[in-house]
C-alpha positions as CSV (number, residue, x, y, z in Angstrom):
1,X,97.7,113.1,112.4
2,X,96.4,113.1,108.7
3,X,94.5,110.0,108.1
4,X,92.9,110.7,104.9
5,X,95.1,108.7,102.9
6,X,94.7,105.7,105.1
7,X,90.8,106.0,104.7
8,X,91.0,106.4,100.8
9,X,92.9,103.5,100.8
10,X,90.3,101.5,102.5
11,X,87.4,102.8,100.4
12,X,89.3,101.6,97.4
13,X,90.2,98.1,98.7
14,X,86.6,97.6,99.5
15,X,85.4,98.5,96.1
16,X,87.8,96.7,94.5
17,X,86.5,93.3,97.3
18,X,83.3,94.0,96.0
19,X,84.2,94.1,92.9
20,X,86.0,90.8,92.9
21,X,83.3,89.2,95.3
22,X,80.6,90.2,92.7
23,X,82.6,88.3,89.8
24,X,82.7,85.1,91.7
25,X,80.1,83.4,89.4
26,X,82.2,83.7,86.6
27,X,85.6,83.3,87.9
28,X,87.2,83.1,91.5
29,X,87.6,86.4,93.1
30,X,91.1,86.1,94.2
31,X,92.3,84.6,91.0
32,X,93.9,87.1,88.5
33,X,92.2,87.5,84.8
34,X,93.2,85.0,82.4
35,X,96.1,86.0,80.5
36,X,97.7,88.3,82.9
37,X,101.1,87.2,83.0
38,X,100.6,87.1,78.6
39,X,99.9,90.5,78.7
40,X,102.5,91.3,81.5
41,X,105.2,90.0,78.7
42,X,103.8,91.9,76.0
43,X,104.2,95.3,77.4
44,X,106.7,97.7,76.8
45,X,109.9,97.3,79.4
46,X,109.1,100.0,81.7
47,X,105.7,99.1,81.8
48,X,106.2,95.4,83.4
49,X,104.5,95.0,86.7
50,X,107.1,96.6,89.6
51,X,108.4,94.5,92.3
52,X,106.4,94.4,95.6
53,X,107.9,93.0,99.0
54,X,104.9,91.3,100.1
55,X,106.7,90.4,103.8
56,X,109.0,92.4,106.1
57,X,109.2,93.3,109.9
58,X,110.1,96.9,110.9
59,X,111.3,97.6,114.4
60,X,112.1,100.3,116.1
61,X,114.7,99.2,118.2
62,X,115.3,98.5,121.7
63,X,116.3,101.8,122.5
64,X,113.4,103.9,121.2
65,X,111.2,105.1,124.4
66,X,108.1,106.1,121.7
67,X,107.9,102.1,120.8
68,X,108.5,99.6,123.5
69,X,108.3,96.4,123.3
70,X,105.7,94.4,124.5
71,X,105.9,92.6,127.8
72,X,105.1,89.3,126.6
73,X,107.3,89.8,123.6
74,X,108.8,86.6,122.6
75,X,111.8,88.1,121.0
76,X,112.8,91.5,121.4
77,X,115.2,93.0,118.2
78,X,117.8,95.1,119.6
79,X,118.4,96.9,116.6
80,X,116.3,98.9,114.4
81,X,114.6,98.2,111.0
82,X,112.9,101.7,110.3
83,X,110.5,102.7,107.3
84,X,113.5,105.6,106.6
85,X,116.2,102.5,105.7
86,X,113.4,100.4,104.3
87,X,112.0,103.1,101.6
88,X,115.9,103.9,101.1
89,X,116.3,99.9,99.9
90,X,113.4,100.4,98.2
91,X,114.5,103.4,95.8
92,X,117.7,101.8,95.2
93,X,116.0,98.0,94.6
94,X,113.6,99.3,92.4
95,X,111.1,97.9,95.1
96,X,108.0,99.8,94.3
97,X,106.0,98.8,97.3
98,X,105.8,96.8,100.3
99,X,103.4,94.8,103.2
100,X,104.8,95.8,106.8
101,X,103.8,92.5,108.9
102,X,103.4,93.8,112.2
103,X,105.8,91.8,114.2
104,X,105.4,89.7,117.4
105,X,107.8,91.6,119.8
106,X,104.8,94.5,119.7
107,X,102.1,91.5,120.1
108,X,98.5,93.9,120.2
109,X,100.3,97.6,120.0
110,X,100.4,98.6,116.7
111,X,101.7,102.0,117.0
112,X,104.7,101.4,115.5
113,X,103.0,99.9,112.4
114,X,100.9,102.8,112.0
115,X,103.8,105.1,112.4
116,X,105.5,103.3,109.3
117,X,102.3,103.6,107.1
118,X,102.6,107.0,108.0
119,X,106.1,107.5,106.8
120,X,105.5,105.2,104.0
121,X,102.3,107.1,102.5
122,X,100.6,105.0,99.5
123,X,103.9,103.1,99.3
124,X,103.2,101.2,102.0
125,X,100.7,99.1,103.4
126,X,101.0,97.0,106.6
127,X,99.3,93.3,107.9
128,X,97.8,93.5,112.0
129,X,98.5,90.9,114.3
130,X,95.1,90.5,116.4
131,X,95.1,88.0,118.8
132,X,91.4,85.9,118.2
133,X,91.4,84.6,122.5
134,X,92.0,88.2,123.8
135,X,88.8,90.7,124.8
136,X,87.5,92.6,122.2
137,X,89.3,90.9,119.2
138,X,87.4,91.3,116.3
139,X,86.3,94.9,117.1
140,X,90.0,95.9,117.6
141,X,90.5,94.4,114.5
142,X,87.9,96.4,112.5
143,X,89.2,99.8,114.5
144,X,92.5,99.6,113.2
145,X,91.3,98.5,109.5
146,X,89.3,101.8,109.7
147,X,92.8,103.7,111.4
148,X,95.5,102.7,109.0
149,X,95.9,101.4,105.5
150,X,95.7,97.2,106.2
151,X,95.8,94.3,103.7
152,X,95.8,91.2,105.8
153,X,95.0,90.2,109.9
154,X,97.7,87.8,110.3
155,X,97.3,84.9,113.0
156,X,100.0,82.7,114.6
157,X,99.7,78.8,115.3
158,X,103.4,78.3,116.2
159,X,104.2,76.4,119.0
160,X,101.5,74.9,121.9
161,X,102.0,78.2,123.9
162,X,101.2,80.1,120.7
163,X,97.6,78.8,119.4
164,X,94.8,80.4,118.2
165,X,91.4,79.1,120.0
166,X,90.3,76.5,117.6
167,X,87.1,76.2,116.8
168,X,86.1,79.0,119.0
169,X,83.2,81.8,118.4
170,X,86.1,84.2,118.8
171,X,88.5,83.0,115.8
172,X,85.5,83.2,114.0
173,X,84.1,86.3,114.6
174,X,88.1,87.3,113.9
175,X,88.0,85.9,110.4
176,X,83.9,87.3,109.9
177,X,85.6,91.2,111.0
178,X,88.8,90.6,108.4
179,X,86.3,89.9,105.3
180,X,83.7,92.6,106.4
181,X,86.5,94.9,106.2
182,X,87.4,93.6,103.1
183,X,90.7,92.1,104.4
184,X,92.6,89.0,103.7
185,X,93.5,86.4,106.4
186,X,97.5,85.8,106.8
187,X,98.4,82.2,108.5
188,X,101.6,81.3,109.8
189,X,101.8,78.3,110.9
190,X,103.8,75.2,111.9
191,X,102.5,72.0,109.5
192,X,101.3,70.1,112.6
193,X,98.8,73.0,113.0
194,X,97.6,73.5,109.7
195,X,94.4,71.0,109.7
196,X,92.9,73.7,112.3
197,X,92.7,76.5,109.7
198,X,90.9,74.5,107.3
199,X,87.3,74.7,107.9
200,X,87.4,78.7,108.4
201,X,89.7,78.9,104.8
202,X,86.5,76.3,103.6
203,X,83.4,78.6,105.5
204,X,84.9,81.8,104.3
205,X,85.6,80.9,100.4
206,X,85.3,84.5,99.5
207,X,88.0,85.1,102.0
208,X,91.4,85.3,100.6
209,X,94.0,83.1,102.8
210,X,97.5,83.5,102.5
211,X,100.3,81.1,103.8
212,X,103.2,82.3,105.1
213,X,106.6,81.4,104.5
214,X,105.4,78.3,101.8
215,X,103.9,76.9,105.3
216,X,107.0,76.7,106.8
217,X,107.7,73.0,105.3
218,X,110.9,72.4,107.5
219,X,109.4,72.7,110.5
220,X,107.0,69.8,110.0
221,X,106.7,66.5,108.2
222,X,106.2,65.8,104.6
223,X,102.7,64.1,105.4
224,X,102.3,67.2,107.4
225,X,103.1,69.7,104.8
226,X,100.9,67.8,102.6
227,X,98.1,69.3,103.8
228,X,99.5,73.1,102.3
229,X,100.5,71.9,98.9
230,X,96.4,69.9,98.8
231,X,95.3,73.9,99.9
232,X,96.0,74.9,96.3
233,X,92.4,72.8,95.4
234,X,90.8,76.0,97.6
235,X,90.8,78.3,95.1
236,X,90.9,81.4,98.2
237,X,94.2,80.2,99.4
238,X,97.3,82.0,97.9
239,X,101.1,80.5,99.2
240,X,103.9,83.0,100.0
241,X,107.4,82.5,98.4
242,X,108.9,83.8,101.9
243,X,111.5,83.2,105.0
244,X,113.9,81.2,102.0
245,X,116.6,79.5,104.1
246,X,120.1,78.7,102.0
247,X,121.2,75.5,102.3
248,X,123.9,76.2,104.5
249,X,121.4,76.8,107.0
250,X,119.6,74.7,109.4
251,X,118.3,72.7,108.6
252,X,121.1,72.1,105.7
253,X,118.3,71.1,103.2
254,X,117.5,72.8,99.5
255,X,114.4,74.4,99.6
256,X,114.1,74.1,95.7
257,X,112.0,71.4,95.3
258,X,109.3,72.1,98.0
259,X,109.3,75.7,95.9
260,X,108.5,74.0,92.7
261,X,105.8,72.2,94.1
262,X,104.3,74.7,95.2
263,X,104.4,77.0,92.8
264,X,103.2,73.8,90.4
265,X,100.1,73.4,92.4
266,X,99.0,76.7,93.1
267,X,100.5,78.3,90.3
268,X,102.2,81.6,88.8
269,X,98.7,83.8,89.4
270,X,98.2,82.6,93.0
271,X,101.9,82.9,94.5
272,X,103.4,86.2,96.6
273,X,106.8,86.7,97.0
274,X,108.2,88.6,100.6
275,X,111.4,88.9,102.0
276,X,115.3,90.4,101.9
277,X,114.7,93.2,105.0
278,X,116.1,93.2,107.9
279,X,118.4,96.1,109.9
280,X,121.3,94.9,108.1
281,X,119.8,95.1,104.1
282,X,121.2,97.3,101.6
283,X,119.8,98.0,98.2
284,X,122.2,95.6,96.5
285,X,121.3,93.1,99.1
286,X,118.1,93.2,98.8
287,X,117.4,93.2,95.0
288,X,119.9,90.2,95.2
289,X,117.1,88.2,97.4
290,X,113.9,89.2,94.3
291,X,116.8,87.8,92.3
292,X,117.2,85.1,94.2
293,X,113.2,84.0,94.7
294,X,113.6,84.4,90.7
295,X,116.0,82.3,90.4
296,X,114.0,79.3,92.3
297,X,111.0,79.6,89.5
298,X,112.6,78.1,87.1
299,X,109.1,76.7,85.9
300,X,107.5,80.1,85.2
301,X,108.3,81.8,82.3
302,X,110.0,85.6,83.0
303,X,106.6,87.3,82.6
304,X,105.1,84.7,85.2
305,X,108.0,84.9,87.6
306,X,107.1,89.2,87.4
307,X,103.2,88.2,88.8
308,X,104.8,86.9,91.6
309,X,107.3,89.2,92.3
310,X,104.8,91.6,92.2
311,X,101.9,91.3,89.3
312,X,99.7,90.0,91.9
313,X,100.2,92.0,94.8
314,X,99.6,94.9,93.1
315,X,96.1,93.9,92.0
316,X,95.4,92.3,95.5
317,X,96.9,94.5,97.6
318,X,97.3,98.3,95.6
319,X,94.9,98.4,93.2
């Protein structure tokens, strides 16, 4: 298996950490240069920043022998959502790059991720799912961060049977092996569990956090989500325009205005956007969902609403 262009990506994202780390007394290191989206709108058409999914799930499905399923998988996709059909929505989306989140159903086997980077090459990078309570976290963590082309360790606090240890030596040493690799920490979480991130997002201020899914504000309280949209005063923290239900949905609600007030507090240089795979997308369908996120901005200017369509990842994640 050729690995070289996993490690070269690695190298690079470490220089460009350092980079950022180093700049800290001047500016925040996860914030983009002032003027960015300015200078976005003043470029030339084909030169505006690309589109970059910065959240999907690929699965191999249920009947592929190479990539089972996890036995403690707590959902198990019967249908698959390969890197073939997701690079083929790409071309035709004029998606220039993507984030494969390594999905529960796998829980701590990441082949399947790594064979996706594989197929993806530099289009592609992917986000582990370490679990902080089981042996050996950390340095399973900083093994497959040397293996495969990662951006983010992505943690789960999503129900009382799906915790992280809080305030353990363990979720620590976790977060301390994501920044020494010169990765960003990935949350998803339900509101009510939100207050347990905070004093690693506070120790770990050089440590970009990102927020998954706007921090999933229907599955919580408005005092609960509260906590999310007061995150924006961490300058590390970046919130991810992601998991968008439509109204006709449970819970039946507009997600509108929780978007704008998020993107009002943290801003056009500190939002992601992620989202519109799944077995069933197409190319139409899935530039209709960037269109859609677009659509939902309607506080940003068109050059802002390109950072976070994918301006931003493409200096955090592909530069």
């Amino acid at each position: 298996m050729n690995r070289k262009p996993a490690f070269r990506a690695l190298s690079t994202r470490r220089r460009f950490v350092g980079a950022l780390v180093a700049a800290a007394t001047v500016s925040h290191p996860w914030t983009l240069p002032t003027g960015a989206a300015e200078e976005a709108a003043d470029l030339p058409p084909g030169d505006q920043p690309s589109r970059i999914d910065c959240h999907l799930h690929c699965f191999a499905g249920a009947d592929d022998p190479r990539f089972p399923y996890h036995p403690q998988a707590p959902y198990r996709p019967a249908e698959p959502a390969t890197p073939e059909q997701l690079l083929a929505c790409m071309d035709g989306a004029g998606v220039e790059r993507a984030i494969v989140v390594h999905p529960e159903p796998y829980q701590d086997d990441h082949r399947y991720l790594e064979h996706c980077l594989r197929v993806g090459g530099e289009r592609l990078r992917g986000t582990a799912l370490v679990f902080a309570d089981r042996p050996r976290a950390a340095q399973r963590l900083a093994d497959l961060a040397n293996r495969m082309s990662l951006v983010a360790a992505r943690v789960h606090a999503y129900a009382p049977e799906r915790l992280p240890p809080w305030g353990s030596r363990e979720l620590r040493a976790l977060w301390r092996a994501a920044t020494e690799a010169g990765l960003a920490m990935q949350l998803h979480f339900e509101p009510r569990y939100a207050a347990g991130f905070e004093p690693l997002i506070r120790e770990f201020r050089e440590t970009p956090v990102i927020i998954d899914h706007l921090g999933r504000p229907f599955q919580g309280t408005p005092e609960e989500h509260s906590l999310v949209i007061r995150w924006a005063d961490l300058p590390n923290t970046w919130i991810k325009l992601s998991s968008l239900p439509e109204p006709t949905q449970y819970p039946h609600r507009d997600i509108t205005p929780i978007v704008r007030s998020l993107a009002q507090a943290y801003g056009a240089q500190r939002m992601l956007y992620g989202g519109g795979f799944n077995h069933r997308a197409t190319a139409t369908s899935y530039r209709a969902a960037f269109d859609r996120a677009a659509a939902m901005l309607v506080d940003f200017s068109a050059a802002q609403q390109a950072e976070v369509l994918g301006g931003n990842a493409r200096r955090l994640f592909f530069s």
